[in-house]
C-alpha positions as CSV (number, residue, x, y, z in Angstrom):
1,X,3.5,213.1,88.5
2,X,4.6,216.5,90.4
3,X,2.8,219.6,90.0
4,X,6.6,221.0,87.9
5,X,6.4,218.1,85.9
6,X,2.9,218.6,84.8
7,X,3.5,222.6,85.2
8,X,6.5,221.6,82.3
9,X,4.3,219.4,80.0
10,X,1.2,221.6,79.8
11,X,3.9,224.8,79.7
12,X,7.4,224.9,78.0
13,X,10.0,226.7,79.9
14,X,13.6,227.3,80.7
15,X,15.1,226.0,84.1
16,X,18.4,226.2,86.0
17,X,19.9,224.4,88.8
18,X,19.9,226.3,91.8
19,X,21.1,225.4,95.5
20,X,18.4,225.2,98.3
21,X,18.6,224.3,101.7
22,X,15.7,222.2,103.5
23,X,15.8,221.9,107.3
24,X,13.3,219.4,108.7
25,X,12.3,219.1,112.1
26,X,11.9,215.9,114.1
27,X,12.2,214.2,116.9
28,X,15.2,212.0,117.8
29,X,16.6,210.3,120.7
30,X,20.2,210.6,122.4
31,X,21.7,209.9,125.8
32,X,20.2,211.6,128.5
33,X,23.4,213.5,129.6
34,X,24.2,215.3,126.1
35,X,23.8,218.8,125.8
36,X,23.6,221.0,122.9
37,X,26.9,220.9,122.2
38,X,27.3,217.4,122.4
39,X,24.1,216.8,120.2
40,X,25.3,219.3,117.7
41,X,28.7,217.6,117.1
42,X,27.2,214.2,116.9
43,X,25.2,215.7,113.7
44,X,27.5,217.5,111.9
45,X,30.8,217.1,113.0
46,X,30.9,213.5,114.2
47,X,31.4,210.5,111.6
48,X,27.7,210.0,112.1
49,X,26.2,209.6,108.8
50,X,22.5,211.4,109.2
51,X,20.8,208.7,107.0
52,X,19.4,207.2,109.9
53,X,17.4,210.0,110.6
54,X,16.6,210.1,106.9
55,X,14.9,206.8,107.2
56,X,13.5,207.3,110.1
57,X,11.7,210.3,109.0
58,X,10.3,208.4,105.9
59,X,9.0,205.8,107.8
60,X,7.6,208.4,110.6
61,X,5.6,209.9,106.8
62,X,4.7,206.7,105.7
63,X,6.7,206.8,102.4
64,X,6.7,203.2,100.9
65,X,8.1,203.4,97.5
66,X,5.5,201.0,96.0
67,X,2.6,201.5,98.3
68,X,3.0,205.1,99.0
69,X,5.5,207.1,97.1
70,X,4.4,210.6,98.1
71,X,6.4,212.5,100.7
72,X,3.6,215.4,101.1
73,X,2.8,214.4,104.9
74,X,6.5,216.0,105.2
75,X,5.3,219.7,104.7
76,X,4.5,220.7,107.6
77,X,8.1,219.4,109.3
78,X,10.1,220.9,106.6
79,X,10.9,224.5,104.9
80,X,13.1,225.4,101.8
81,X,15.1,228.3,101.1
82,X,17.0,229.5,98.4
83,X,20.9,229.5,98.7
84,X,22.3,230.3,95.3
85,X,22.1,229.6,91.5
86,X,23.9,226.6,90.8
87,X,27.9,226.2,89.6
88,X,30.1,223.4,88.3
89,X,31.6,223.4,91.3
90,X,27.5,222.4,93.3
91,X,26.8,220.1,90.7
92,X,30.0,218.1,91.5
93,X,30.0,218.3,94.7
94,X,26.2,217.8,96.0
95,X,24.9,215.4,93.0
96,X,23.7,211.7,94.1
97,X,26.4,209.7,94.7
């Protein structure tokens, strides 16, 4: 159970939907020749889908979904930050496909 959950069931409270944005830091590897440029555009821009990296970070945390479904070994890679309260327009657009 998260600490919000358990934060929600001992105290009742209001929420919103906000935007955040996490930026996680790991290692990956590329061809030798690529510069930052090039890395940058294979990211974002490229039809490179970054769910590689996604899965290759879980595995680097150990998250098992049966054995070992806790991403807090993740911490110290990743910070969070506050974009925006949520709108229509956010839900649609970044919900779970």
């Amino acid at each position: 159970m998260t600490s919000l959950r358990r934060f929600r069931i001992i105290h009742t409270m209001e929420t919103k939907k906000v935007v955040i944005e996490l930026t996680v830091k790991m290692i990956i590897e590329v061809p030798k020749d690529w510069d930052e440029d090039s890395i940058n555009f294979y990211l974002n821009e490229s039809s490179h889908c970054l769910e590689a990296e996604v899965f290759q970070l879980a595995r680097e945390v150990g998250f098992d979904e049966e054995k070992n479904p806790s991403l807090c070994s993740i911490c110290h890679r990743a910070k969070g930050i506050y974009i925006q309260d949520a709108n229509e327009e956010n839900i649609e657009n970044l919900r779970y496909a």
